[in-house]
Backbone as XML, in Angstrom:
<?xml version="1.0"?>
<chain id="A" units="angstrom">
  <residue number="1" name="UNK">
    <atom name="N" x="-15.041" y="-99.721" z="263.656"/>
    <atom name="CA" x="-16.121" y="-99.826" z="262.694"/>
    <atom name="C" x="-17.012" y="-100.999" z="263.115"/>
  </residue>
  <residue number="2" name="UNK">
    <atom name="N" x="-18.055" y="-100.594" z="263.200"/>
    <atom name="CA" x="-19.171" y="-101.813" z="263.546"/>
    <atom name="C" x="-19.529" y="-102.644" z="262.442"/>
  </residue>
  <residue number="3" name="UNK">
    <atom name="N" x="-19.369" y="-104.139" z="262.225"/>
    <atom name="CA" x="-19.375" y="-104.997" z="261.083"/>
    <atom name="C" x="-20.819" y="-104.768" z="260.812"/>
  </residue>
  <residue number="4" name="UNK">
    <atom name="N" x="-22.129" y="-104.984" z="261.393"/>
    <atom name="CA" x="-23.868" y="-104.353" z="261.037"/>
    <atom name="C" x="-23.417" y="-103.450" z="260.498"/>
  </residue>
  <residue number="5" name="UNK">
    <atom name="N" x="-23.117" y="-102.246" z="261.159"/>
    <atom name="CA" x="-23.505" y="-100.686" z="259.958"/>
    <atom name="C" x="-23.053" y="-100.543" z="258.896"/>
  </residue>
  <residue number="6" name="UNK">
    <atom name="N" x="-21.292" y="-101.452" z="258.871"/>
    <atom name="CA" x="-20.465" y="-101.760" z="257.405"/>
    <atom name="C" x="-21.562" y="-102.276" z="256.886"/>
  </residue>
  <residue number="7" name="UNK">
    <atom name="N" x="-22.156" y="-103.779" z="256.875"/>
    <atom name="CA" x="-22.440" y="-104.687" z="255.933"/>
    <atom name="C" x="-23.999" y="-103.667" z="255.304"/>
  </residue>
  <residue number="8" name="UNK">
    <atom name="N" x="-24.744" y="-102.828" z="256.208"/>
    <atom name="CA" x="-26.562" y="-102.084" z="255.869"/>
    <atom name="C" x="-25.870" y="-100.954" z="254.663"/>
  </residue>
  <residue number="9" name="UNK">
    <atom name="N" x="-24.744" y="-100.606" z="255.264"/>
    <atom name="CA" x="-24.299" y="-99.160" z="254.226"/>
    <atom name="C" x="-24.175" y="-99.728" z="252.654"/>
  </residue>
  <residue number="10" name="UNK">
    <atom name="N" x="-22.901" y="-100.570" z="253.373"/>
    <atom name="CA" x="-22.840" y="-101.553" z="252.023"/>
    <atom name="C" x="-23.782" y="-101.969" z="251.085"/>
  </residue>
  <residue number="11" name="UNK">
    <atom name="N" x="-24.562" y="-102.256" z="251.491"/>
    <atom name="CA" x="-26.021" y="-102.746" z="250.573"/>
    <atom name="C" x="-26.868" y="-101.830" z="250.475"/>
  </residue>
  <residue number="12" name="UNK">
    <atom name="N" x="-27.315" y="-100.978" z="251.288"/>
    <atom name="CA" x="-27.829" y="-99.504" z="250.548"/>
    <atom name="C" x="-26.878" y="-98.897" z="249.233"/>
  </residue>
  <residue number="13" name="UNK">
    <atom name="N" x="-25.703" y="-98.764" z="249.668"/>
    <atom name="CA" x="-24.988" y="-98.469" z="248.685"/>
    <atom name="C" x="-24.578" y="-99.046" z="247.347"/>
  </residue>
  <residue number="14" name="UNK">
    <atom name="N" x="-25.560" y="-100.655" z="247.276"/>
    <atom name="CA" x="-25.336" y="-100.998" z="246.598"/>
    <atom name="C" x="-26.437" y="-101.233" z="245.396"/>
  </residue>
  <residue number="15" name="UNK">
    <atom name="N" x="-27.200" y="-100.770" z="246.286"/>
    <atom name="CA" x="-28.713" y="-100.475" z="245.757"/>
    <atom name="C" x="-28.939" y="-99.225" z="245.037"/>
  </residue>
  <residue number="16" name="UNK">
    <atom name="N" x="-27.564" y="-98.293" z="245.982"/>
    <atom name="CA" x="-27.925" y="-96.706" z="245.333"/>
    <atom name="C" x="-27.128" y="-96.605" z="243.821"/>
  </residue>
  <residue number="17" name="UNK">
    <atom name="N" x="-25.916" y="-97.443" z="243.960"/>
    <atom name="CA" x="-25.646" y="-97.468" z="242.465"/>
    <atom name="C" x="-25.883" y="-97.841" z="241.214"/>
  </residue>
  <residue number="18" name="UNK">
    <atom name="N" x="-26.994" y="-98.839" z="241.774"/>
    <atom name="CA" x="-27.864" y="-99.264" z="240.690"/>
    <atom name="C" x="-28.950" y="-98.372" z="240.241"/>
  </residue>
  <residue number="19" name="UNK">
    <atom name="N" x="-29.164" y="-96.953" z="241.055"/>
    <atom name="CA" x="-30.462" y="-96.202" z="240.687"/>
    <atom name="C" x="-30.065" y="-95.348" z="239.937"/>
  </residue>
  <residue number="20" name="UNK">
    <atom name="N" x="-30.857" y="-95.063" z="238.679"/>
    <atom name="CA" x="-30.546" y="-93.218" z="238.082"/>
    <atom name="C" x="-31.251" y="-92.109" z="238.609"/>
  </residue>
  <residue number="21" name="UNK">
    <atom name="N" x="-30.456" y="-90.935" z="238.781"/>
    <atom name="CA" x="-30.455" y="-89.874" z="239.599"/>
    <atom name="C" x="-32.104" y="-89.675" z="239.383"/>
  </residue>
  <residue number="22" name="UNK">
    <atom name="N" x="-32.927" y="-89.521" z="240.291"/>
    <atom name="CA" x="-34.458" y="-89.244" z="240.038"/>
    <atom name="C" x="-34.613" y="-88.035" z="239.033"/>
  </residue>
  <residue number="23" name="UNK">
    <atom name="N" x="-35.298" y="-87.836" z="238.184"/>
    <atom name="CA" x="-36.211" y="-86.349" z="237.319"/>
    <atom name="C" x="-36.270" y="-85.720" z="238.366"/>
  </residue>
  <residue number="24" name="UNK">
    <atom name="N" x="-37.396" y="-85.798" z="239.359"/>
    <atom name="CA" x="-37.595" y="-84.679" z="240.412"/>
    <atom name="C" x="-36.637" y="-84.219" z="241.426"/>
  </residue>
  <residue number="25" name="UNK">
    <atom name="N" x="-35.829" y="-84.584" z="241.459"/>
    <atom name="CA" x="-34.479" y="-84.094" z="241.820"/>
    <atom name="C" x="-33.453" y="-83.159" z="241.333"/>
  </residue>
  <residue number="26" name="UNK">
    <atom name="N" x="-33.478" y="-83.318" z="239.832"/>
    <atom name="CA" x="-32.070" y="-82.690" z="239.091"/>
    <atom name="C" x="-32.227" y="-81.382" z="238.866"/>
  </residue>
  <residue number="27" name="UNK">
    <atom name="N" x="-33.599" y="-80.816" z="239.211"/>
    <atom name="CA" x="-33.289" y="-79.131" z="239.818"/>
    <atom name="C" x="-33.712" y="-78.691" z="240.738"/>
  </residue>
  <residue number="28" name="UNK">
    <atom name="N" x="-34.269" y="-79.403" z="241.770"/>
    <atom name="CA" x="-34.016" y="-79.231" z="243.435"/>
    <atom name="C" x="-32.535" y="-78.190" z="243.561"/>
  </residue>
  <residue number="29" name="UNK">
    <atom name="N" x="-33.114" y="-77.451" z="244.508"/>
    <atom name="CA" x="-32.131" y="-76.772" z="245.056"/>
    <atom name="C" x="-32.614" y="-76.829" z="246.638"/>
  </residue>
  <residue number="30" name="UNK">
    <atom name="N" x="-31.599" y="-77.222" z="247.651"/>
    <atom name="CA" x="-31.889" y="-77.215" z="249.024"/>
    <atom name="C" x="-30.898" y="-76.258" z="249.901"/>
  </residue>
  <residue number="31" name="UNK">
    <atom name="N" x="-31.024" y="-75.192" z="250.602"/>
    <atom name="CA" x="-30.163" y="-74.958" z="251.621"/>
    <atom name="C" x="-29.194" y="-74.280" z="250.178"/>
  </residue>
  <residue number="32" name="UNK">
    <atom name="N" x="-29.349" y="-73.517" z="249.069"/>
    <atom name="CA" x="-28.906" y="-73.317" z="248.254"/>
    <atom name="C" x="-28.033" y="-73.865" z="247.427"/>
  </residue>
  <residue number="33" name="UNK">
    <atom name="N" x="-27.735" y="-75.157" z="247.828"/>
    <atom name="CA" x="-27.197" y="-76.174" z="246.643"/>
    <atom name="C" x="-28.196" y="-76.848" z="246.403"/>
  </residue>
  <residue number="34" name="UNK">
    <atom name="N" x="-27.425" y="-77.174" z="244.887"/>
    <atom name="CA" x="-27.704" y="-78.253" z="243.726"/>
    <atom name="C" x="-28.157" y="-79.491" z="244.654"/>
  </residue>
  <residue number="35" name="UNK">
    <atom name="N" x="-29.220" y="-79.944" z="244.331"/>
    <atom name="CA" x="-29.092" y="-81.593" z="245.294"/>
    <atom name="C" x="-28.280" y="-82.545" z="244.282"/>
  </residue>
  <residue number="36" name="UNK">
    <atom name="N" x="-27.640" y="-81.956" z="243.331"/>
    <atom name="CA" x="-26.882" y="-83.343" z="242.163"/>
    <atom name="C" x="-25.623" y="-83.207" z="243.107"/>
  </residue>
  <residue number="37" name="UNK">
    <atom name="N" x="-25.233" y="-81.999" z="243.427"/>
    <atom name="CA" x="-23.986" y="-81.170" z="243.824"/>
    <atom name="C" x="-24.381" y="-82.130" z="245.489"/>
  </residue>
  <residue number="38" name="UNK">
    <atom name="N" x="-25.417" y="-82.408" z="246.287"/>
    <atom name="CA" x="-25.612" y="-82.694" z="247.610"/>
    <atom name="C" x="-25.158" y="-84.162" z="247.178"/>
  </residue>
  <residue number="39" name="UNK">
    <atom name="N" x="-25.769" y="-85.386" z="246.437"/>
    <atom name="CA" x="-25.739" y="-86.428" z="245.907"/>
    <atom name="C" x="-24.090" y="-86.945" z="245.500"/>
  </residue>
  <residue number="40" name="UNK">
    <atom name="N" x="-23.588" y="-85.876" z="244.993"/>
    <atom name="CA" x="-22.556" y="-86.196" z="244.688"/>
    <atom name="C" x="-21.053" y="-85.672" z="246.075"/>
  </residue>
  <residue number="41" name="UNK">
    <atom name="N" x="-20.936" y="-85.322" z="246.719"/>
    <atom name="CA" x="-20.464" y="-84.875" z="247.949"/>
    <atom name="C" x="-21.027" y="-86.280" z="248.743"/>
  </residue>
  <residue number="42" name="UNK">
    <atom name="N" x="-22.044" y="-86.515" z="249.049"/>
    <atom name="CA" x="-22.112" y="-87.855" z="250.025"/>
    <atom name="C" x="-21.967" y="-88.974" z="249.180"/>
  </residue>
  <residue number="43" name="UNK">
    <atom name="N" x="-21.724" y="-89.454" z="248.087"/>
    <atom name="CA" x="-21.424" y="-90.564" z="247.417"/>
    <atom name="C" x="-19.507" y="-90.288" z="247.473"/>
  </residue>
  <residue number="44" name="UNK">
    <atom name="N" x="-19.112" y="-89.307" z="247.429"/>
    <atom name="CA" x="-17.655" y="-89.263" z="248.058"/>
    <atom name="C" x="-17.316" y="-89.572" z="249.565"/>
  </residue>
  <residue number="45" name="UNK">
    <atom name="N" x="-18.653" y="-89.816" z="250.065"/>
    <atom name="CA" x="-18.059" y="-89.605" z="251.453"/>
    <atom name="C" x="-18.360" y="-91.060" z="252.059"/>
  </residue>
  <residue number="46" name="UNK">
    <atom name="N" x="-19.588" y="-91.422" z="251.271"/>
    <atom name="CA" x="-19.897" y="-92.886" z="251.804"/>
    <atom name="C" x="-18.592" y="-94.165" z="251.349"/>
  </residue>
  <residue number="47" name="UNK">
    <atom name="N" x="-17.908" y="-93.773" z="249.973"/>
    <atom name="CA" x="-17.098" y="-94.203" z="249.199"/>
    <atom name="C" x="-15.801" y="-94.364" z="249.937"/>
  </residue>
  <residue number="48" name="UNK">
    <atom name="N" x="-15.670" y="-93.058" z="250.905"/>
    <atom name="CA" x="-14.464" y="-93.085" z="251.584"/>
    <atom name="C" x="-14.641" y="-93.941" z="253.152"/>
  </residue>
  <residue number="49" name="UNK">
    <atom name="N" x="-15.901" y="-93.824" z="253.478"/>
    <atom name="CA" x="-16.533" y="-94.518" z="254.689"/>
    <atom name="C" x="-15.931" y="-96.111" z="254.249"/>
  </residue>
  <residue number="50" name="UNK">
    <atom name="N" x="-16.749" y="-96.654" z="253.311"/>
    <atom name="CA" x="-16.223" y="-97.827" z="252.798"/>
    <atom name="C" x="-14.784" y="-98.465" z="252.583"/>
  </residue>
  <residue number="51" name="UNK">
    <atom name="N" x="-14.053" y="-97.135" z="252.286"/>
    <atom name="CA" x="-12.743" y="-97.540" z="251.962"/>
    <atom name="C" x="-12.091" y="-97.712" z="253.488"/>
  </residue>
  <residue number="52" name="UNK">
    <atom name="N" x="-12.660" y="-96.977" z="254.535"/>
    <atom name="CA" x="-11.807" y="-97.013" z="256.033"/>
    <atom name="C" x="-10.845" y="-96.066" z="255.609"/>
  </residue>
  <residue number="53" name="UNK">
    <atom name="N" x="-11.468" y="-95.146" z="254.608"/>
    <atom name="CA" x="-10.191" y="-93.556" z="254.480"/>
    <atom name="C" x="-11.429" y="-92.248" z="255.344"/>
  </residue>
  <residue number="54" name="UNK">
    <atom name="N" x="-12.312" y="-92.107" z="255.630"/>
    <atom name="CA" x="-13.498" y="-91.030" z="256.086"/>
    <atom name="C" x="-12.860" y="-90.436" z="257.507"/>
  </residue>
  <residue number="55" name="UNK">
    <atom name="N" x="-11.927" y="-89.370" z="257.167"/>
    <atom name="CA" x="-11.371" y="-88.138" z="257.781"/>
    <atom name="C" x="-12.610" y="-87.507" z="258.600"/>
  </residue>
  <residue number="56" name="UNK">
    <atom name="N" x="-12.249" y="-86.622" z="259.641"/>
    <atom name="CA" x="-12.846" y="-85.610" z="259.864"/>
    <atom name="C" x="-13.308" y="-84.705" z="259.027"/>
  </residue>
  <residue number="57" name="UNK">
    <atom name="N" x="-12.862" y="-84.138" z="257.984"/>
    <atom name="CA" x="-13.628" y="-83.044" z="257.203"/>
    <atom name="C" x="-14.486" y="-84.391" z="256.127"/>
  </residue>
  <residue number="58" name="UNK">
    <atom name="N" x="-14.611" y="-84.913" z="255.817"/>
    <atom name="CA" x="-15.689" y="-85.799" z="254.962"/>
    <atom name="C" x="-16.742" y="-86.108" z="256.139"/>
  </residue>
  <residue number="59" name="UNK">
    <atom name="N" x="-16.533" y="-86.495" z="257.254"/>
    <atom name="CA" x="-17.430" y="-86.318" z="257.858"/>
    <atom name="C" x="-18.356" y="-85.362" z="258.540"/>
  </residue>
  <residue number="60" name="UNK">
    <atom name="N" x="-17.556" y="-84.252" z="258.371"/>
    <atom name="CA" x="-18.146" y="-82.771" z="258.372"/>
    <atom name="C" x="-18.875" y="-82.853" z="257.392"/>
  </residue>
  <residue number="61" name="UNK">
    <atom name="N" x="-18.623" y="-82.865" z="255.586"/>
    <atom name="CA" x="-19.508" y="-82.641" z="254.864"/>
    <atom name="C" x="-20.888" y="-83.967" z="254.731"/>
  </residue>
  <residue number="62" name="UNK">
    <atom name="N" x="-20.215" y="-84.970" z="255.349"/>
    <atom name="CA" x="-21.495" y="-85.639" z="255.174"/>
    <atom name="C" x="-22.521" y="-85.219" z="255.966"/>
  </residue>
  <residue number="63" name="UNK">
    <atom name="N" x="-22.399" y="-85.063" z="257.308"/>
    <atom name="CA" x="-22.827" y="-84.290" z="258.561"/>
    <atom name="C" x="-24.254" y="-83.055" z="257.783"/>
  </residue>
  <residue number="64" name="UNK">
    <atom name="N" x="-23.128" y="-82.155" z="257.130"/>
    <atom name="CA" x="-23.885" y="-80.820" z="256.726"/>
    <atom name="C" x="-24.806" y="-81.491" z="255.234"/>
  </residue>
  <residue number="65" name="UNK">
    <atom name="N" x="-24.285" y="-81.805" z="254.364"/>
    <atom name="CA" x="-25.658" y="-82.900" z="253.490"/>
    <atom name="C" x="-26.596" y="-83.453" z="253.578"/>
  </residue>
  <residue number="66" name="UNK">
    <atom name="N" x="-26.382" y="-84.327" z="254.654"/>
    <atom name="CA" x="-27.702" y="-84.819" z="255.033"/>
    <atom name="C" x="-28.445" y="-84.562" z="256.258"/>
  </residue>
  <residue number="67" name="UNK">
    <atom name="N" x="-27.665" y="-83.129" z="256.583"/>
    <atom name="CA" x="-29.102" y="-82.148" z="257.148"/>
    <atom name="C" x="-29.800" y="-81.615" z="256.532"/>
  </residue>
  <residue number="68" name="UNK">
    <atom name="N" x="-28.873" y="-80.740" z="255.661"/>
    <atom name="CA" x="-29.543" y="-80.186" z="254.044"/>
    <atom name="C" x="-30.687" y="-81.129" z="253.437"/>
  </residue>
  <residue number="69" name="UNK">
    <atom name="N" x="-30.709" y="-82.679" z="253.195"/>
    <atom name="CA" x="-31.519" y="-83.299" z="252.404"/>
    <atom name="C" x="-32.668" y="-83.833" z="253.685"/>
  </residue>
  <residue number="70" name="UNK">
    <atom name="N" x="-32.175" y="-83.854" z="255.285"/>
    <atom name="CA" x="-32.840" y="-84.081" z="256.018"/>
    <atom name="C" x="-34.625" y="-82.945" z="255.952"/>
  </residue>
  <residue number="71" name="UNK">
    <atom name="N" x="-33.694" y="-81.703" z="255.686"/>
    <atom name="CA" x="-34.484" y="-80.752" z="255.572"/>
    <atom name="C" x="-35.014" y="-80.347" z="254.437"/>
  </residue>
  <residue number="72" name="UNK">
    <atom name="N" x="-35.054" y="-81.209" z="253.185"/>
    <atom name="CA" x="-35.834" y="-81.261" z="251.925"/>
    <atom name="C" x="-36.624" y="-82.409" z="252.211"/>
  </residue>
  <residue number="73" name="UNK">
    <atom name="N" x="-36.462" y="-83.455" z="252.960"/>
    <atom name="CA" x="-37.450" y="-84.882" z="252.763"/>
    <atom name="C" x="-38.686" y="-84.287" z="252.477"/>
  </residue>
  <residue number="74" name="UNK">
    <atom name="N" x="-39.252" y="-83.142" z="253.914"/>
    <atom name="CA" x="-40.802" y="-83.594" z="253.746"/>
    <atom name="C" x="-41.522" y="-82.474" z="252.839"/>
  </residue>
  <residue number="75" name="UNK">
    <atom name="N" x="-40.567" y="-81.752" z="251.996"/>
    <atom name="CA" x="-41.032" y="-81.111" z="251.231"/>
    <atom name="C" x="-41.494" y="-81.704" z="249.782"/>
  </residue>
  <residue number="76" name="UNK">
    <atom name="N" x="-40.713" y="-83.407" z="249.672"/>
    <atom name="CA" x="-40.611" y="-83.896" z="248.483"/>
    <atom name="C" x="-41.707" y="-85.155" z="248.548"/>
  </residue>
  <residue number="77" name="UNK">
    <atom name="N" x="-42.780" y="-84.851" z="247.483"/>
    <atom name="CA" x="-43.460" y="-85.942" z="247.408"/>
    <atom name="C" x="-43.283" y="-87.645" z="247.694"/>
  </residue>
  <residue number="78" name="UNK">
    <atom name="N" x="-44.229" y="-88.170" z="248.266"/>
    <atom name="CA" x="-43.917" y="-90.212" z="247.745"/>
    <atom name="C" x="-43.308" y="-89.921" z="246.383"/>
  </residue>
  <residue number="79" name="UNK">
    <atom name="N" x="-42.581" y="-91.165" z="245.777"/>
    <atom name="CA" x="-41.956" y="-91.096" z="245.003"/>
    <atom name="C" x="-40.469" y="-91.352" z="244.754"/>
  </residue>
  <residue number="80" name="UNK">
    <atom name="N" x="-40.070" y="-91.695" z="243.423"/>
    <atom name="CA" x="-38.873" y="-92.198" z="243.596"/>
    <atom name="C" x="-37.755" y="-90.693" z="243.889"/>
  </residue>
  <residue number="81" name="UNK">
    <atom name="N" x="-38.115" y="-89.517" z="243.844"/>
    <atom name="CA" x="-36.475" y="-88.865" z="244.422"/>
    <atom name="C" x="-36.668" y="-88.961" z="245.969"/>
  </residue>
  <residue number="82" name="UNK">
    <atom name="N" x="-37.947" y="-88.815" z="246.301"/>
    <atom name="CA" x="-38.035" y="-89.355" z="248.468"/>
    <atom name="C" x="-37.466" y="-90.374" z="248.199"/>
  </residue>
  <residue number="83" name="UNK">
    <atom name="N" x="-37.733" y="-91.099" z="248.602"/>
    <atom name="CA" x="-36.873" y="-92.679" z="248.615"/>
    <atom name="C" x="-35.356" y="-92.643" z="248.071"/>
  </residue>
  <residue number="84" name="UNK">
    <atom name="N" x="-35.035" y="-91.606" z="246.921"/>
    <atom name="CA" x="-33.693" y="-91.860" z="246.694"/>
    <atom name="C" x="-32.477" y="-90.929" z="247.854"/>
  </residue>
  <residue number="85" name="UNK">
    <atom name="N" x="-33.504" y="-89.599" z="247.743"/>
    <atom name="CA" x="-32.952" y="-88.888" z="249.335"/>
    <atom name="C" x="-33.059" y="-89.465" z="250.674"/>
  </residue>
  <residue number="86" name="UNK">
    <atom name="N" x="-34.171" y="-90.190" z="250.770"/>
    <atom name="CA" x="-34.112" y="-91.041" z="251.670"/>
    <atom name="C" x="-33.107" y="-91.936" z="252.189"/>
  </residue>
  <residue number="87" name="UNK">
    <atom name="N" x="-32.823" y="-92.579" z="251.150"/>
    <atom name="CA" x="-31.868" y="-93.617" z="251.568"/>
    <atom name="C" x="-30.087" y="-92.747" z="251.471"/>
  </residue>
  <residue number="88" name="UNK">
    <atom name="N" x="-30.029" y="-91.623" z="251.201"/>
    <atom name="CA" x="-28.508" y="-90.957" z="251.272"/>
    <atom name="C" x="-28.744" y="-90.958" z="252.558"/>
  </residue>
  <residue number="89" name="UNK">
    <atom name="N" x="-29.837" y="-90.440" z="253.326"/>
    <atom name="CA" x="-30.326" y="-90.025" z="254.781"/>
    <atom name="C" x="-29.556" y="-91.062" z="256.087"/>
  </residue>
  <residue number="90" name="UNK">
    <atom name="N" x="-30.172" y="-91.764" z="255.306"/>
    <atom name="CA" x="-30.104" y="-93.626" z="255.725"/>
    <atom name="C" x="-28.852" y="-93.854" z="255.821"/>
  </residue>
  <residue number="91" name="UNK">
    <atom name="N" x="-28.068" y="-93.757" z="255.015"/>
    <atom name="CA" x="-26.647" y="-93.992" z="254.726"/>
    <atom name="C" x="-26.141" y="-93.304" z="255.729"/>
  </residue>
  <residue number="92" name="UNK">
    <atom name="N" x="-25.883" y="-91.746" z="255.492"/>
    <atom name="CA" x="-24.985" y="-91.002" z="256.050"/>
    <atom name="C" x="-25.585" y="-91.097" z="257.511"/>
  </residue>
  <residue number="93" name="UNK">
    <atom name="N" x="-26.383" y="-91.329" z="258.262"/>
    <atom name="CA" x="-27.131" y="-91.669" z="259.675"/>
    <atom name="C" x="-26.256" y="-92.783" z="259.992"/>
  </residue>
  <residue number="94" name="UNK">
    <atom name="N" x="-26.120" y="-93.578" z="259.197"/>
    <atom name="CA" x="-25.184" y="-95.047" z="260.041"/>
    <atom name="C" x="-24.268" y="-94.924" z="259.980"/>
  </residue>
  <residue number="95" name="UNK">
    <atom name="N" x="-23.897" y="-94.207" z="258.844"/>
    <atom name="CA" x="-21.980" y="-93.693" z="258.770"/>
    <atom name="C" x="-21.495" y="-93.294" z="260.318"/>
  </residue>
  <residue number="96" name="UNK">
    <atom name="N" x="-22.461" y="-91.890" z="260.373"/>
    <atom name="CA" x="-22.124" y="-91.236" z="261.367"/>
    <atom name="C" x="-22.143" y="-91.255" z="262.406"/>
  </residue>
  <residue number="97" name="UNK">
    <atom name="N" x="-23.124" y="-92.612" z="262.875"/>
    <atom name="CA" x="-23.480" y="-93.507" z="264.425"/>
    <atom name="C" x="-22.284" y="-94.097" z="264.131"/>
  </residue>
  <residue number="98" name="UNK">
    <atom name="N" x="-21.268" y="-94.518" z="263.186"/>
    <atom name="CA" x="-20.224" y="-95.451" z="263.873"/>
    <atom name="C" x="-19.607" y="-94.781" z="263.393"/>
  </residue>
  <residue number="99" name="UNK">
    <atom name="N" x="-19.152" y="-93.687" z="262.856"/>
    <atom name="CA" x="-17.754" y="-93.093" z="263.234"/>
    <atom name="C" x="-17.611" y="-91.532" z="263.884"/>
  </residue>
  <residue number="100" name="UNK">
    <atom name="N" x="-17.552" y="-91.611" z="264.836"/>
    <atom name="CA" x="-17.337" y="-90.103" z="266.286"/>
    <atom name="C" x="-16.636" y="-89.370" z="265.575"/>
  </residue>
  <residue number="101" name="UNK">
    <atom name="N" x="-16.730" y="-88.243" z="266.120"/>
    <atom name="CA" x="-15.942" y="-86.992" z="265.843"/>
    <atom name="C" x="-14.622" y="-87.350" z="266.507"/>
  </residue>
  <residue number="102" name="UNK">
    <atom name="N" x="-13.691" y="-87.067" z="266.200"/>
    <atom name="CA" x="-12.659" y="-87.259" z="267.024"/>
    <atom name="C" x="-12.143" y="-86.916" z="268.129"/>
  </residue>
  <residue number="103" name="UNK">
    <atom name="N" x="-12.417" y="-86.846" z="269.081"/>
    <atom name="CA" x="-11.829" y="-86.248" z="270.839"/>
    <atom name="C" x="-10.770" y="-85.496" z="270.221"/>
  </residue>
  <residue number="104" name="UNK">
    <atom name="N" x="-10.893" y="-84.034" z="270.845"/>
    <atom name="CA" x="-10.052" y="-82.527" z="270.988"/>
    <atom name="C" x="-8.996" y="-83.250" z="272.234"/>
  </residue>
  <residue number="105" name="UNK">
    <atom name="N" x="-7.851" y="-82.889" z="272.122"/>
    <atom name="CA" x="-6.649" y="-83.487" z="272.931"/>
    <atom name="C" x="-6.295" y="-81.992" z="273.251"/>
  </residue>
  <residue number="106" name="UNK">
    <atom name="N" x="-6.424" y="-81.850" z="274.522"/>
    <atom name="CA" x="-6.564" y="-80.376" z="274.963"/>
    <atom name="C" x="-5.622" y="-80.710" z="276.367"/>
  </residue>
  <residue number="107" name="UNK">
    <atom name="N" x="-4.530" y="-80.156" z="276.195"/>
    <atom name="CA" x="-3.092" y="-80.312" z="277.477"/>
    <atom name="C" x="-3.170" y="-79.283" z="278.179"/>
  </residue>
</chain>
């Protein structure tokens, strides 16, 4: 774990719990989910990032989320739900620069 990407997540994340879920968000639908349902899947995953518990399959779903919200950004006005998708973006991007998929052990 790289101590930078711990300490940026950390404080995004600490910023994100201080925000309420944006209005223009809470019936977004992206990639056919809920974005509350997208929001809430990467706040499990950043949670587990933090804890030094973030498995391979949490990093799968963070992976597939914030392509999903990658691919709502530029549909969503300036404003506070951009910026709040934004920064999951943000998050799960540094998660996933410091923790690899795990090498296939192939004998």
């Amino acid at each position: 774990m790289i101590d930078v990407v711990f300490d940026e997540v950390s404080v995004l994340w600490a910023e994100h719990l201080g925000l309420t879920f944006p209005d223009d968000l809470k019936w977004l639908e992206a990639d056919g989910e809920s974005v509350v349902l997208l929001d809430g899947d990467m706040a499990g995953c950043v949670r587990s990032y933090l804890d030094g518990t973030l498995d391979g399959e949490k990093r799968a779903i963070l992976d597939d989320c914030s392509r999903v919200l990658r691919e709502l950004l530029p549909k969503l006005r300036c404003g506070e739900g951009r910026r709040y998708a934004a920064r999951l973006v943000r998050m799960a991007d540094l998660i996933l620069s410091d923790s690899p998929l795990p090498q296939s052990s192939e004998t």
